[in-house]
C-alpha atoms as one frame of an Amber mdcrd trajectory, in Angstrom:
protein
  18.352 -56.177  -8.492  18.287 -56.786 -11.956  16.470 -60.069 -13.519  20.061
 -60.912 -15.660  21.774 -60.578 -12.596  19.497 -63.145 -10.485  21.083 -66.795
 -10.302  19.954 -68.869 -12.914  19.121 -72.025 -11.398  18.822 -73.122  -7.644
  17.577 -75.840  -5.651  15.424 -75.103  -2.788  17.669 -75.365  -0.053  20.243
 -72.935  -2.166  17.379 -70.516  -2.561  16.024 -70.298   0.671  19.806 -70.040
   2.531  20.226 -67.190  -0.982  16.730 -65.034  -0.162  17.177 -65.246   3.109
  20.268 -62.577   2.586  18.869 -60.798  -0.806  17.048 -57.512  -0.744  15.468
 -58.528  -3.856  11.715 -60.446  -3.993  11.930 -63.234  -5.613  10.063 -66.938
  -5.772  12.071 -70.231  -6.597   9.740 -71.946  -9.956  10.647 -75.070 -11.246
  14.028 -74.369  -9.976  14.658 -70.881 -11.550  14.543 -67.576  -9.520  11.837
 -65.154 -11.186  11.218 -61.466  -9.466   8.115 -60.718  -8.256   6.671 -57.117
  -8.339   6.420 -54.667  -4.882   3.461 -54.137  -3.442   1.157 -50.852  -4.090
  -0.379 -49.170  -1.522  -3.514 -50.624  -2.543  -2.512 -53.792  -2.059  -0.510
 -53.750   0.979  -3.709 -52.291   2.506  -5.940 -55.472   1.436  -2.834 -57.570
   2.592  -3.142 -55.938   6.372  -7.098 -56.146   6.570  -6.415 -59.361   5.260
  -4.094 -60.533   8.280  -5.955 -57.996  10.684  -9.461 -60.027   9.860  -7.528
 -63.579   9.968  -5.575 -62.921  13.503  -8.923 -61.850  14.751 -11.323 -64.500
  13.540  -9.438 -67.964  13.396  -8.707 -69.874  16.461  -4.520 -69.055  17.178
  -4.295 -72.016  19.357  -4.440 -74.257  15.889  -3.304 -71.363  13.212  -0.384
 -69.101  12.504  -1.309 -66.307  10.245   1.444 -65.071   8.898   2.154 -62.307
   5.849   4.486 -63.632   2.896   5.869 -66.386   4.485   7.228 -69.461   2.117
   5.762 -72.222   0.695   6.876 -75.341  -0.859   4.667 -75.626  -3.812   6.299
 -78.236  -5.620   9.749 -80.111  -6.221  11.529 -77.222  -6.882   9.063 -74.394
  -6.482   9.249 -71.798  -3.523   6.334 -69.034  -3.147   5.454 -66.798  -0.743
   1.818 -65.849  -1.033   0.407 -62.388   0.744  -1.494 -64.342   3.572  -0.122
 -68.039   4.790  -2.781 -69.671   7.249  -0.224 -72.416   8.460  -0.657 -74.977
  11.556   0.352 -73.813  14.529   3.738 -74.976  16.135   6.131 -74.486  13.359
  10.042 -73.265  14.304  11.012 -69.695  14.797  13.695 -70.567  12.400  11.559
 -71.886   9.582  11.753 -70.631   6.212   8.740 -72.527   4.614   5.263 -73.429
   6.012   4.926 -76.894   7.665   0.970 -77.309   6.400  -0.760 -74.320   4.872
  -4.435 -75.001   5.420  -5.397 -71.645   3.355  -3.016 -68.989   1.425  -4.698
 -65.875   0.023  -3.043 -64.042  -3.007  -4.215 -60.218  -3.496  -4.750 -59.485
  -7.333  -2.739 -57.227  -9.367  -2.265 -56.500 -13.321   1.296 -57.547 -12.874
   0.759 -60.909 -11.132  -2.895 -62.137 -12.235  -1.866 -64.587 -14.937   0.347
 -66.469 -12.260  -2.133 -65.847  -9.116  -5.293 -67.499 -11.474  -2.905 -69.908
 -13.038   0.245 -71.315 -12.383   0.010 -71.515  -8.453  -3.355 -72.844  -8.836
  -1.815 -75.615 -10.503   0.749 -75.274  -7.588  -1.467 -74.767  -4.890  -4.501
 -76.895  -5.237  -1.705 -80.174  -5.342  -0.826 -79.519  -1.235  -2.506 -81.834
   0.222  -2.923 -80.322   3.412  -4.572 -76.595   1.586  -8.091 -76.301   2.734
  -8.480 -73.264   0.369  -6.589 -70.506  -1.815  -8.167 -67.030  -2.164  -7.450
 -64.503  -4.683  -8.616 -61.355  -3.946  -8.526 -58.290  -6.332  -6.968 -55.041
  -5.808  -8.900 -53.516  -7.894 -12.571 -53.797  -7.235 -14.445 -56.285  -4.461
 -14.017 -59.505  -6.070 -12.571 -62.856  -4.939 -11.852 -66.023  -6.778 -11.910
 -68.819  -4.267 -11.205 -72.286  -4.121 -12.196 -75.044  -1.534 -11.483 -77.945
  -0.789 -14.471 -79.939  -0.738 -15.082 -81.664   3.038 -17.089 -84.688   1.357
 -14.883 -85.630  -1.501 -11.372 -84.308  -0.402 -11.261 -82.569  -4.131 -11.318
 -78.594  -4.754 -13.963 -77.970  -8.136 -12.309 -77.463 -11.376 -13.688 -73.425
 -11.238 -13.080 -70.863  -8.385 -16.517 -69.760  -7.178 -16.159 -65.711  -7.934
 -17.696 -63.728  -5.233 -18.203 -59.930  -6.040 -19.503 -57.138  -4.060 -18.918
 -55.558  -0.663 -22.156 -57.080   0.931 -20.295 -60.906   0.319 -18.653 -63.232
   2.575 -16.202 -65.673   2.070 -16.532 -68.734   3.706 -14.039 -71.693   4.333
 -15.938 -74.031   6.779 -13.105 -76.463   7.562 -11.293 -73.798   9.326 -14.739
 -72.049  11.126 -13.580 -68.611   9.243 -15.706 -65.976   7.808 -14.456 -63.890
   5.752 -16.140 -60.590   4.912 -15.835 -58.360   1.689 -16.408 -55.279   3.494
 -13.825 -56.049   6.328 -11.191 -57.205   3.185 -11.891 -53.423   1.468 -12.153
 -51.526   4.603 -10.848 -47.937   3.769  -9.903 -48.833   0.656 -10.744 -46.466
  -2.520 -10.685 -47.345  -6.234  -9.437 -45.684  -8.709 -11.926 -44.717 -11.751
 -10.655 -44.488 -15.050
């Protein structure tokens, strides 16, 4: 689909009842539908160690993990991150997450300046987000943010974590999150 031919304007219930019968990918920000790019192989692959590591670490009584599933980021703002960590006991017909607790982004040229920026802004506001992960596609490197446990606040800088040997940890939610298990069978390209 073409970006003149995407509706102009929306609220969120138009957009969700809209995507939910569009081929196109496509987020809902401050009310206006903007395209997002497809997925490499690269990054699909991160997205399914990603959810492979998640299903198999956090507690499923309590969590859904679920891959690009929506979320209501602001008044008129729909996204749909790679990884949604949402409370368990949501509908089978929901479009949106009922309280993401963590959403994890993977990193690519064509979506960094919105992944380290704008749904930061968007992000870091949900009050029930326990932390939002960026992970590169590129090279082993994640930004992360989390909420701190003693002053309910996430720091004004993402703590950058770089190597395979890391681990990302988000202690509210008992998860570990390894660098190696994120970039399992995954090569770089060298320039």
């Amino acid at each position: 689909m073409k970006a003149n031919s995407l509706p102009s304007h929306m609220d969120k219930a138009a957009f969700i009842a809209w995507s939910a019968v569009t081929e196109a990918r496509c987020e809902l920000v401050a009310g206006r539908v903007v395209e997002v790019p497809r997925d490499r192989r690269g990054n699909a692959l991160i997205i399914m160690n990603l959810l492979f590591c998640a299903l198999g670490k956090l507690d499923r009584s309590q969590w859904e993990v679920i891959k690009g599933f929506g979320v209501e980021a602001g008044p008129d703002t729909v996204r749909y991150p790679d990884i949604v960590v949402d409370r368990e006991g949501g509908s089978g017909g929901d479009y949106t997450a009922m309280a993401p607790a963590l959403l994890i982004e993977v990193l690519s040229p064509e979506t960094a300046t919105t992944d380290l920026g704008d749904k930061v802004a968007e992000y870091l506001q949900l009050p029930s987000l326990f932390a939002y992960v960026v992970v590169s596609e590129d090279e082993p490197k994640a930004w992360v943010r989390v909420r701190s446990q003693l002053f309910h606040e996430f720091a004004p800088a993402p703590i950058i974590i770089t190597g395979t040997d890391a681990v990302i940890r988000i202690d509210a939610l008992q998860f570990e999150l390894p660098m190696t298990d994120i970039y399992a069978r995954i090569g770089f390209d060298s320039d």
